[in-house]
N, C-alpha and C positions, 0 to 999 in steps of 0.2 A: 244442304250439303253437311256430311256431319265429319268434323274433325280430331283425329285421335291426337291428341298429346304423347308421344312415345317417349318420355323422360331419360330412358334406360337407352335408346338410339337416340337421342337429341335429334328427332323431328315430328313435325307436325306430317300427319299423315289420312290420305284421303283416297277413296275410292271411285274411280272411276270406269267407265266400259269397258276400257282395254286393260285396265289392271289400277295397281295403286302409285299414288305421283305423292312423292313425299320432301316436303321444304328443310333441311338440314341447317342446326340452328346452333349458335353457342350462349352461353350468359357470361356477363361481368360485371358484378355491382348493378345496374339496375338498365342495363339495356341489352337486347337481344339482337347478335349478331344473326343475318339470315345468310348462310355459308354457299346455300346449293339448292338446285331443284333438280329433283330427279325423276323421269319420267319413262314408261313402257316405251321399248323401240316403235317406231312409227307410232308416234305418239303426236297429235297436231291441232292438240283442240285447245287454241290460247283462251278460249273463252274459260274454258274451268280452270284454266291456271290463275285467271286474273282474280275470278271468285273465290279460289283457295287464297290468294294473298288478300283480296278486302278483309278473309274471314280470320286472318292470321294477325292483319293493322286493328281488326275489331279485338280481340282477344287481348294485344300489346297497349287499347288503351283502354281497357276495364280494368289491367294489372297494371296498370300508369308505368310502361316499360318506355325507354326510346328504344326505337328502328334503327339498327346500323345495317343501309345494304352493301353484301360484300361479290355477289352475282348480280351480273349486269342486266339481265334479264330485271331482277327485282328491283335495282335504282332506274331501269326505263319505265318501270310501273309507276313508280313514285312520282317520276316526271310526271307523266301523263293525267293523273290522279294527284293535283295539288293540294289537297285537302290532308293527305297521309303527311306532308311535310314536314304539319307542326310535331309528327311523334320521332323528326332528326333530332340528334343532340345536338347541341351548341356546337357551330365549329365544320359542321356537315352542313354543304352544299352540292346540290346536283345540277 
């Protein structure tokens, strides 16, 4: 899966069948707030959502960022995937 960094829209952005599904994102000081996912209508395919957020938790700890999830969608993932945990900030529990 290959993922664009769109700096200029603050999202990560990726292509799939039905069109492109893109993670909307803010910075402050050294952790990346995940605001939003946005998806093609009839859109239902959790499976490449989840692989676009591994490839987003992979990217955040190459750049040694914390994960703040601010979409509930994105903190069920984290549940599920306790491994991503340790890239919460102090203070953040799901």
């Amino acid at each position: 899966m290959e993922i664009k960094d769109n700096s200029f829209s603050r999202q990560f952005e990726a292509i799939a069948t039905e069109g492109m599904v893109t993670v909307e994102y803010s910075f402050q000081e050294r952790k990346i707030f995940l605001t939003r996912i946005n998806t093609p209508e009839n859109f239902d395919n959790e499976t490449f959502i989840d692989d676009l957020l591994k490839e987003i938790m992979t990217i955040a700890e190459e750049k040694k960022f914390k994960v703040v999830p601010i979409f509930p969608r994105i903190a069920a993932f984290i549940k599920r995937n306790p491994k991503y945990k340790e890239l919460l900030p102090p203070g953040i529990r799901l």
